[in-house]
C-alpha positions in Angstrom: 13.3 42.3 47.5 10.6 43.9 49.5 11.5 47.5 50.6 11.2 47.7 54.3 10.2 51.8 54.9 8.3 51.4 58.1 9.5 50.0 61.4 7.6 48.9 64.4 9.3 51.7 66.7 8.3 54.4 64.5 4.4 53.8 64.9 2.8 56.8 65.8 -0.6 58.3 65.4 -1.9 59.2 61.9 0.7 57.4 59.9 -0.1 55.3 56.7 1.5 52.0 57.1 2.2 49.6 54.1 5.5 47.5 55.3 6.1 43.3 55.9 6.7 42.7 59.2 7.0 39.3 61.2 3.1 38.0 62.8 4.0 36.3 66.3 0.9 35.7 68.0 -2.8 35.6 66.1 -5.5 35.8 67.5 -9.6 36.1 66.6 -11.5 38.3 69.0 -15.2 39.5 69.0 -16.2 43.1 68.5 -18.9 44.9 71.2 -21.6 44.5 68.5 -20.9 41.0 68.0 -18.7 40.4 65.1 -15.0 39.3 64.8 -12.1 40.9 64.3 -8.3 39.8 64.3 -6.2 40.7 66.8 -2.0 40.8 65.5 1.3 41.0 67.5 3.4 42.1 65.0 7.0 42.5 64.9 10.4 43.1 63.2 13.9 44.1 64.7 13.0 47.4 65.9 10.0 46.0 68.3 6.4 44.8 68.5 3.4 46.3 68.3 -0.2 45.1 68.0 -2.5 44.9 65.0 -6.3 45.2 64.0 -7.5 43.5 61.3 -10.9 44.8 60.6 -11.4 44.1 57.2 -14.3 46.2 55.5 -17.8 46.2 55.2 -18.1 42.8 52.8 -16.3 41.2 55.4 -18.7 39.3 57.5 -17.4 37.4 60.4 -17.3 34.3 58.7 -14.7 35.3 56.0 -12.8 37.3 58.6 -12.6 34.4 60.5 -11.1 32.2 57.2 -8.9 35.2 57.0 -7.6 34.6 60.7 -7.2 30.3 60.1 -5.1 31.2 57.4 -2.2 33.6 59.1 0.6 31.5 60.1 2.7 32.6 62.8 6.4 33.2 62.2 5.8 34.2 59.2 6.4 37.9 56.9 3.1 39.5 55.8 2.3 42.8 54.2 0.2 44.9 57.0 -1.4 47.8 54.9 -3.5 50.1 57.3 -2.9 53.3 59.6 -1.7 53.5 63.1 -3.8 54.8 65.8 -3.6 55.3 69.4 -5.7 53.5 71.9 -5.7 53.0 75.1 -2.2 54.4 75.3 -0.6 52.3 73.1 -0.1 53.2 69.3 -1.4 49.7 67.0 -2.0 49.3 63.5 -5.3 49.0 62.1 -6.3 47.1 58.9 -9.8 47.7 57.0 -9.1 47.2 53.0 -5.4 45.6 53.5 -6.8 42.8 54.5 -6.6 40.8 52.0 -2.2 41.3 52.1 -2.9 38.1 55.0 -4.7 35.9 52.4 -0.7 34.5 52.0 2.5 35.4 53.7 5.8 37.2 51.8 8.0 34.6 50.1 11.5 34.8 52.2 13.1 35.0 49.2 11.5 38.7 49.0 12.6 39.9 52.7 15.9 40.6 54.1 15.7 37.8 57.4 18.4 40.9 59.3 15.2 43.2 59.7 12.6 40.9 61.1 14.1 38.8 64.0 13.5 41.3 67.3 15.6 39.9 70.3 17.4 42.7 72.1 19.1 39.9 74.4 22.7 40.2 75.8 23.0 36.5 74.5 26.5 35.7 75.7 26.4 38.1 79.2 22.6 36.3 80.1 24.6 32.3 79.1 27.7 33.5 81.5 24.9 35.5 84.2 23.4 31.9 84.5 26.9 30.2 84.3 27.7 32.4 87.0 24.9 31.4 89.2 24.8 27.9 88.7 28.7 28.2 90.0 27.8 29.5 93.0 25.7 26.5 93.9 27.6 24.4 96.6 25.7 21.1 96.9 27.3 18.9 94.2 23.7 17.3 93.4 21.7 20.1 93.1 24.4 21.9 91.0 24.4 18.6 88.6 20.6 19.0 88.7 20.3 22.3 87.7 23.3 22.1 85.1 21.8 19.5 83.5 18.4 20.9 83.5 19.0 23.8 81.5 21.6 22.2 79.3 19.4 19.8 78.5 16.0 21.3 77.8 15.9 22.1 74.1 15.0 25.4 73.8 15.8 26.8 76.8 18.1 29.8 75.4 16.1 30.9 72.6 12.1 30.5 73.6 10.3 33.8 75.4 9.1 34.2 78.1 5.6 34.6 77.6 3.5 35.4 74.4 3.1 38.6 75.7 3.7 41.4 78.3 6.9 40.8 79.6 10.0 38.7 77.8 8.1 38.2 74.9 10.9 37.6 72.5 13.9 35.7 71.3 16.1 34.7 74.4 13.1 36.2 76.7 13.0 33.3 78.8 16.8 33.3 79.3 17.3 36.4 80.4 14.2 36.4 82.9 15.4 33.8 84.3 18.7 35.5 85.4 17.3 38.8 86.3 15.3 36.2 88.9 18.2 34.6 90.3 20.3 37.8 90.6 17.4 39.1 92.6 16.2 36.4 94.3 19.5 35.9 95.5 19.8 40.1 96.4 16.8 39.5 98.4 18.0 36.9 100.4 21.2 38.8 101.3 19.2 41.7 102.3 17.0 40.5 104.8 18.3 40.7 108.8 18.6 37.4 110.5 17.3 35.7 107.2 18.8 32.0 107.2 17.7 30.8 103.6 19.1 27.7 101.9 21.3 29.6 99.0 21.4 26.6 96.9 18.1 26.0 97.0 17.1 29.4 96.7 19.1 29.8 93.2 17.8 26.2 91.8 14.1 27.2 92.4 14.7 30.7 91.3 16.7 29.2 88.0 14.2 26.6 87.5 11.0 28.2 88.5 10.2 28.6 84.5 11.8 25.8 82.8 8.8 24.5 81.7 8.1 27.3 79.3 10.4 25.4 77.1 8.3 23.0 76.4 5.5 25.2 75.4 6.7 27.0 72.8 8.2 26.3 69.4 10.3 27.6 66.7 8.4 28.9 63.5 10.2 30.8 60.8 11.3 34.5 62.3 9.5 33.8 65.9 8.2 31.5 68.3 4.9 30.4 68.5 3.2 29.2 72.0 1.6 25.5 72.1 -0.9 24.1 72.7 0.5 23.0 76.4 0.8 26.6 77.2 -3.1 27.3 78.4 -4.1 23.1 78.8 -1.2 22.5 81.1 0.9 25.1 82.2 4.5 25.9 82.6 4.7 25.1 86.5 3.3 21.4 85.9 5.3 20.9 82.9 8.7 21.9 84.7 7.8 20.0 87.7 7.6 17.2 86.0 10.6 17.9 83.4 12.7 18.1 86.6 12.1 14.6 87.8 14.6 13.0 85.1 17.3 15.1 87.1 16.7 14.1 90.5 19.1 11.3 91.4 21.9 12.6 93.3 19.7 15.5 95.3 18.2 14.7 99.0 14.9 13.6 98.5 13.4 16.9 100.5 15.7 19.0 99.4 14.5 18.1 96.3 11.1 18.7 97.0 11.7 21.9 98.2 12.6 22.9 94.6 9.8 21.8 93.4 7.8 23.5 96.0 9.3 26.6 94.8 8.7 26.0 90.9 4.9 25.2 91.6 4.3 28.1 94.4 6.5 30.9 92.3 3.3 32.2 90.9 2.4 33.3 95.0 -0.9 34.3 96.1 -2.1 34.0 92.8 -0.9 30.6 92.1 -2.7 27.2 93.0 0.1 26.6 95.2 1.3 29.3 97.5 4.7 29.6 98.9 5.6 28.5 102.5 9.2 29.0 103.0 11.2 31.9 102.7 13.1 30.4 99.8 9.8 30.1 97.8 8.5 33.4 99.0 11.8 35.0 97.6 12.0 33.6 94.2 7.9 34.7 93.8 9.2 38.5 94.7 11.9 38.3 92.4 10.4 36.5 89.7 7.5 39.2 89.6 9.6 41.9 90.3 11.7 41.2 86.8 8.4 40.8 84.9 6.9 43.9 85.9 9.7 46.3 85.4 10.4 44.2 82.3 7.1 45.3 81.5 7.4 49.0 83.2 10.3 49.8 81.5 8.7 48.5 78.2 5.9 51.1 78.2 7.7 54.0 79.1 10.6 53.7 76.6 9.1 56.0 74.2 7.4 58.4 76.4 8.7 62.1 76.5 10.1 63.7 79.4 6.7 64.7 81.1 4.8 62.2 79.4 2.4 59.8 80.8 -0.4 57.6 79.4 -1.8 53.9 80.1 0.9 51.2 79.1 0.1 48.9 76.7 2.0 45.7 78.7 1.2 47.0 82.6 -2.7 48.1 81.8 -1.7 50.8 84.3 -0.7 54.4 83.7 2.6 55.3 83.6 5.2 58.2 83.5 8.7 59.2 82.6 10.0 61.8 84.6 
C-alpha cells in the first residue's frame, strides 16, 4: 500500500511534497519563453489544488509534451515536487519528479477512501430537488422536469464545471439546487413581481442539464468531453429536453428553453427577456460565485487577504 503523508489541504509554501493523489483535469500550456509545460488539477479527499509540471533541463518541449499525452485522468499518480505560492493560490511544482507521470499508481497500491473529493450533502441536495420539483403545479411541466433529471445518466454525480466553481463529485447537483432555491427567493422578493413559478423552477432546475452529457466517469473523477468546448451545455440541454416535451404547452415550453439558452445573461449568445429568464441568470451566477468566493477564502486567516485562485479577484476574511 502506498502511504498517503500529504493531503491537498495541507499545501502551503515551502513544503516538500512526494504523495499520490488523484489527476482530474490535464492540461499542456506554453511557457513566456516559448516552451511547454503541464498544467495539473490534482486532487484527493481533502481538496484540489493545481500542479506544475516543469520537468528539468533535458526536458525539451517535445518529451514534456509525450509526458502530458500520457497522464490519464481519473487516475492516482505520484506528484514529487514543492509547493509554492503564486498568485495567491498555493500549487505544486514538479522539475525532477517528472518522471512519477510516465505511469499511474496501480489501485491495488492506494486506499480508493482517500482520493474521491466530493464534500456533497448527497441525500439533503436529491430531497432539495425533490422538494422543488414538488412544488411545481402544472402536471406537464412537473412530468417534464421529473423525467428529465431522472432520466439523464449522470445527473447526480457529474460536476459542475472542470473548474472554478462545482468542480467535483455531485457538483452539478447541488448547483442546481442552490439555483432553484434562489431563483425562486428572488422571485418572492421582488414587489408587484408576477413570475410564472413553475416555469421559473423548471428553467432554473434545468438551466444545466446538459452538463451531463459532457462529462464522464473515469476511475476516482470525472473527466470533461469532448462536447464540453465543441458544443456546449446550453445546446446540448436544449436539445436533451425535447424528448420530454409532450404533455407541456407548446410556449410554455419554449419559455423553458428560453431560459436554459439565455441563463448565461449578458454574456451568453442568447440574452434573457422575461423576468423568469432574468431570475434564474441572477441566481445561477450568484451560486457560482460564492461557490467560488467561499472556496478561496476558506483557508485564509482572520485578517487575511490575497488574490483567489477560483474568483481571479482579491479576497478577504474578516
Amino acid at each position: 500500500m502506498l502511504e498517503k503523508t500529504v493531503f491537498a489541504e495541507e499545501f502551503e509554501e515551502g513544503m516538500q511534497v512526494d504523495a499520490p493523489f488523484v489527476v482530474d483535469t490535464v492540461d499542456l500550456r506554453e511557457k513566456r519563453d516559448g516552451g511547454k509545460y503541464i498544467h495539473l488539477t490534482i486532487s484527493d479527499r481533502t481538496g484540489q489544488g493545481a500542479c506544475k509540471v516543469w520537468g528539468t533541463a533535458d526536458h525539451n518541449g517535445e518529451r514534456v509534451e509525450e509526458f502530458c499525452r500520457r497522464i490519464q485522468v481519473g487516475e492516482v499518480y505520484r506528484v514529487r515536487g514543492y509547493a509554492k505560492v503564486y498568485n495567491g493560490a498555493c500549487e505544486v511544482n514538479v522539475n525532477d519528479g517528472i518522471a512519477c507521470f510516465a505511469a499511474p499508481v496501480s489501485v491495488d497500491l492506494v486506499d480508493p477512501s482517500l482520493f474521491v473529493y466530493a464534500p456533497v450533502d448527497h441525500a439533503g441536495v436529491r430531497g432539495g430537488l425533490a422538494r422543488m420539483i414538488a412544488a411545481i403545479d402544472d402536471p406537464g411541466i412537473y412530468d417534464l422536469v421529473s423525467r428529465a433529471l431522472s432520466m439523464t445518466e449522470g445527473f447526480l454525480e457529474a460536476p459542475a464545471a472542470k473548474r472554478r466553481h462545482h468542480a467535483y463529485i455531485g457538483g452539478l447537483a447541488e448547483h442546481t439546487l442552490e439555483t432553484a432555491e434562489m431563483a425562486l427567493s428572488l422571485a418572492g422578493s421582488i414587489s408587484r413581481a408576477d413570475m410564472d413559478t413553475d416555469i421559473l423552477l423548471a428553467g432554473a432546475l434545468l438551466h444545466d442539464i446538459g452538463k451531463a452529457s459532457c462529462f464522464c466517469r473515469r476511475g476516482f473523477s470525472f473527466a470533461a468531453l469532448p462536447e464540453y468546448t465543441l458544443v456546449g451545455h446550453t445546446a446540448l440541454g436544449a436539445a436533451a429536453l425535447m424528448k420530454f416535451s409532450d404533455g407541456v404547452d407548446p410556449a410554455r415550453f419554449n419559455h423553458i428553453l428560453h431560459i436554459v439558452m439565455a441563463h448565461h445573461g449578458p454574456y451568453g449568445e442568447i440574452k434573457p427577456r422575461t423576468p423568469e429568464a432574468w431570475a434564474v441568470h441572477f441566481a445561477d451566477n450568484a451560486s457560482a460565485t460564492l461557490r467560488s468566493v467561499c472556496d478561496d477564502v476558506s483557508d485564509l486567516a482572520p485578517g487575511e487577504e490575497r488574490l483567489g485562485a477560483l474568483t481571479r479577484q482579491m479576497v478577504h476574511r474578516f
